[in-house]
Backbone bond lengths (Angstrom), bond angles and torsions (degrees), N, CA, C in turn:
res aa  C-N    CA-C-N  psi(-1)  N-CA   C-N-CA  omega(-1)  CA-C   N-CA-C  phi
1 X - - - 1.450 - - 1.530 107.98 -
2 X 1.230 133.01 117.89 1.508 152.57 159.15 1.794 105.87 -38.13
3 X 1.146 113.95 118.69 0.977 110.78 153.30 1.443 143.16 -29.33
4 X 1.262 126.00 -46.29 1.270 104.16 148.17 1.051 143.92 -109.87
5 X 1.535 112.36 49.08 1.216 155.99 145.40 1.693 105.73 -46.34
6 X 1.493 87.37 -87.45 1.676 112.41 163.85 1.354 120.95 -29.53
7 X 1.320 129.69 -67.74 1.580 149.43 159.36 1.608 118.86 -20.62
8 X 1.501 96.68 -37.89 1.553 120.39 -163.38 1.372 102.80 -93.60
9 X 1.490 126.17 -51.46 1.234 118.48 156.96 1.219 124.48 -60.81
10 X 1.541 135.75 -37.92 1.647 141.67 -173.10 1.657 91.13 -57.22
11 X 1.140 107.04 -49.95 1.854 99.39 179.29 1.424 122.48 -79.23
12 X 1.532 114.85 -16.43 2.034 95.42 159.87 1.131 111.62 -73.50
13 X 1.741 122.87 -33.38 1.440 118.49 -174.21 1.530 126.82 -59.38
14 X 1.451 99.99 -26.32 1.416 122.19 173.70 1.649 110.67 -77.69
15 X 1.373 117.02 -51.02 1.788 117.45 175.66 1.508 85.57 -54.03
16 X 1.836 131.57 -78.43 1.418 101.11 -152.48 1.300 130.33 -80.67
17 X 1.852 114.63 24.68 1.123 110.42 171.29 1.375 111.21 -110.82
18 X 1.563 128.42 -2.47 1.441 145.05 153.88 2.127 101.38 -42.64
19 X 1.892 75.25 -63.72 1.779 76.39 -161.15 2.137 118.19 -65.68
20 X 1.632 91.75 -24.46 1.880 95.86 -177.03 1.988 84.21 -61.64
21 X 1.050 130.44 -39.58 1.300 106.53 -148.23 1.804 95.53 -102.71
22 X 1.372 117.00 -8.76 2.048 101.56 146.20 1.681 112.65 -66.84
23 X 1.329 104.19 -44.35 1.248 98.02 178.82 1.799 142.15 -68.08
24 X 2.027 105.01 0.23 0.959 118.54 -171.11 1.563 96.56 -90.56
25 X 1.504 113.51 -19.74 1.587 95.31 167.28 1.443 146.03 -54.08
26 X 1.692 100.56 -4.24 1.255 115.64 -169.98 1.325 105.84 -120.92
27 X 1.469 132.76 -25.63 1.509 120.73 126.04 1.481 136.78 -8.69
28 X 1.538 128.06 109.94 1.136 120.79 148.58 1.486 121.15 -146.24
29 X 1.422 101.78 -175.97 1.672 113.59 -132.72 1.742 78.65 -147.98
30 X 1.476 120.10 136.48 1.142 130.39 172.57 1.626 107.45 -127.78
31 X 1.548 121.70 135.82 1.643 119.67 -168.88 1.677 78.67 -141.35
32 X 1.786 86.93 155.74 1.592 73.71 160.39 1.741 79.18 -166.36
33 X 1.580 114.10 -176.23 1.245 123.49 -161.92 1.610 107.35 -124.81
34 X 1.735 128.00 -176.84 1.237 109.94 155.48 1.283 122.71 87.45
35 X 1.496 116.54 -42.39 1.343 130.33 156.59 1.908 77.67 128.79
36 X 1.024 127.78 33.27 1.717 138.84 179.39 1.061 102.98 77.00
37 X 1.122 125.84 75.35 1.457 140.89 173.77 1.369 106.24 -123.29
38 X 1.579 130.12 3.35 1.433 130.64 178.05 1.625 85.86 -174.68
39 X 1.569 115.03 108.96 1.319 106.32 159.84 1.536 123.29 -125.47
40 X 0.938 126.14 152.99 1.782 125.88 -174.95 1.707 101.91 -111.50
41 X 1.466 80.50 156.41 1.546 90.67 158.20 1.509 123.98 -134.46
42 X 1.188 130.01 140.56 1.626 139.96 -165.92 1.310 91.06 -122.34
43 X 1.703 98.13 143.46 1.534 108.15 139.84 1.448 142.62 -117.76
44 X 0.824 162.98 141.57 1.697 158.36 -126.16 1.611 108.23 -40.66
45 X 1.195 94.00 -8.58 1.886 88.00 -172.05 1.115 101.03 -134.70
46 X 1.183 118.58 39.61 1.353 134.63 160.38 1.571 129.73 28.85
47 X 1.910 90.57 51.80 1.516 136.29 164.34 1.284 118.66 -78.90
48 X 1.373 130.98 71.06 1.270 141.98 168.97 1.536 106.60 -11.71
49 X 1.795 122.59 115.95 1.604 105.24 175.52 1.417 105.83 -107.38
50 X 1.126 97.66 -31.63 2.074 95.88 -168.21 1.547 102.23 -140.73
51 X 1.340 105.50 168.56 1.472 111.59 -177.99 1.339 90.99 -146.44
52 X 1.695 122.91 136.25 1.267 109.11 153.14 1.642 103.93 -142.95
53 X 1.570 92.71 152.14 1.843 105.91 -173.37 1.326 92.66 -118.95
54 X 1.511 103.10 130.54 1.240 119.95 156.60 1.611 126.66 -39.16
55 X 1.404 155.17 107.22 1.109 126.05 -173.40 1.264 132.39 -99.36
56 X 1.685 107.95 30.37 1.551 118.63 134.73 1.180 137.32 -70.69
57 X 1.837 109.56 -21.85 1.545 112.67 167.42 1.959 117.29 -63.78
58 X 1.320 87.98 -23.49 2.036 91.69 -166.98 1.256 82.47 -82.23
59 X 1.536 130.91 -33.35 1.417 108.53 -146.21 1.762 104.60 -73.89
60 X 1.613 109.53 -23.96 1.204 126.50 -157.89 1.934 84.93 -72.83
61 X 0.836 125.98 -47.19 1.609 130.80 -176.60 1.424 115.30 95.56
62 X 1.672 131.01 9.89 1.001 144.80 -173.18 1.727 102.58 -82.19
63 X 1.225 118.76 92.10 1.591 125.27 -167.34 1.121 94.76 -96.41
64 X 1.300 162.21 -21.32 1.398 149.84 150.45 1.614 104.92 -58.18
65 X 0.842 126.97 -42.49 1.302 141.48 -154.12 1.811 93.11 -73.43
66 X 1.744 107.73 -39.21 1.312 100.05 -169.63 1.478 105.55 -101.97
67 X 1.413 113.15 -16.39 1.870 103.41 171.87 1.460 112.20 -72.81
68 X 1.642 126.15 -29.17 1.191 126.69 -172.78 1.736 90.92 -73.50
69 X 1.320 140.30 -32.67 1.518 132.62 179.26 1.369 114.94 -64.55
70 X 1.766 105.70 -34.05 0.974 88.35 176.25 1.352 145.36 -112.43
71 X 1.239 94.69 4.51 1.805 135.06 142.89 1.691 92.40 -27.91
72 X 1.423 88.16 -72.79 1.887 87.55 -149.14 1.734 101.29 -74.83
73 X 1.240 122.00 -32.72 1.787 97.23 -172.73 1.821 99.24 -77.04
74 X 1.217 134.03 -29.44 1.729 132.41 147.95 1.442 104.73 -8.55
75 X 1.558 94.62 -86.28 1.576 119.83 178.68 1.500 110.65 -27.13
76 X 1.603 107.55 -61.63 1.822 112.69 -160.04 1.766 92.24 -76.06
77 X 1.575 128.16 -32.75 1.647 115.61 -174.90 1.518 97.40 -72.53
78 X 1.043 134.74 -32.35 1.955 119.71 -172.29 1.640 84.59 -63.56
79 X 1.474 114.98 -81.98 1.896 114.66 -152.83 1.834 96.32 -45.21
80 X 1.108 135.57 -34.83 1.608 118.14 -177.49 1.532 102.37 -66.18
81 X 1.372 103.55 -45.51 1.851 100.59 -171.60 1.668 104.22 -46.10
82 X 0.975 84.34 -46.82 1.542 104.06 -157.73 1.545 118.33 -61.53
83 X 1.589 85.83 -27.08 1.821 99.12 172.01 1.170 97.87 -88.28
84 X 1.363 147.76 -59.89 0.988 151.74 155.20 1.813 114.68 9.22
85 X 1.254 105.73 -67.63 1.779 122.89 -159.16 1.441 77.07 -93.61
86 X 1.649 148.78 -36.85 1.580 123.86 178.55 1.426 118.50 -49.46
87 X 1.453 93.43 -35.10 1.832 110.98 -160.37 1.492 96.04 -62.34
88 X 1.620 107.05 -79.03 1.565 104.10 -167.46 1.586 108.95 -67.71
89 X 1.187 142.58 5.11 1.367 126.40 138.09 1.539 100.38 -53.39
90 X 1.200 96.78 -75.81 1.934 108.73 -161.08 2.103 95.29 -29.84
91 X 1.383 105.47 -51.25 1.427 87.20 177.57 0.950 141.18 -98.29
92 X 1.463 119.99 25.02 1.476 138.34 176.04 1.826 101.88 -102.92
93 X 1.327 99.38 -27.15 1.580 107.24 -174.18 1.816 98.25 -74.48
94 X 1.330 106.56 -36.61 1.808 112.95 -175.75 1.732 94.68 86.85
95 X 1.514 106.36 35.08 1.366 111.23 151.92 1.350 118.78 86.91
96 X 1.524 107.45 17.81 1.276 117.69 178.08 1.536 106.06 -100.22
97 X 1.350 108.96 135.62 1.501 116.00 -170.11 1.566 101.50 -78.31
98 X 1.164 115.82 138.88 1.804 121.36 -179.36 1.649 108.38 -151.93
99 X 1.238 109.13 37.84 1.003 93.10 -147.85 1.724 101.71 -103.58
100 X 1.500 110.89 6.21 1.447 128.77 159.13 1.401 119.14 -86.55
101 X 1.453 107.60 -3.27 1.817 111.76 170.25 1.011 127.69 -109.56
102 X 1.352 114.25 1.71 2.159 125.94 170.41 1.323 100.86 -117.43
């Protein structure tokens, strides 16, 4: 393959990995903890949209009880986003891992 061969592809891979990740803003991914007693919502770029608490957890008054919930469904919406925006790289790339170069 000719060099700018190479060049020519390095820059579509880059346009359609510009556009999967405008388009991950409109992506989302819902996690939640507790058995859904606090759930979030993310979108591909792992922009926190909503939060919601059950309001039997406040009522109970256990405030460790509800930052560690909401610690963890936080926690579980980033790693989905996050798998999320690997994937459609991974399949815009045609499954080539890059995921140490964006």
């Amino acid at each position: 393959m000719k060099l700018a061969q190479l060049f020519k592809l390095a820059q579509h891979a880059q346009a359609e990995i510009t556009k999967i990740q405008e388009d991950l803003q409109f992506e989302q991914i819902e996690a939640q903890s507790g058995g859904g007693m606090v759930k979030v919502k993310f979108n591909g770029r792992q922009e926190m949209l909503s939060l919601e608490i059950d309001p039997e957890v406040i009522k109970e008054g256990d405030v460790e009880l509800l930052c560690d919930l909401v610690v963890a469904a936080v926690n579980e919406g980033i790693r989905k986003s996050s798998e999320l925006a690997q994937q459609k790289i991974k399949e815009a790339t045609s499954g080539i891992d890059i995921s140490g170069l964006i």
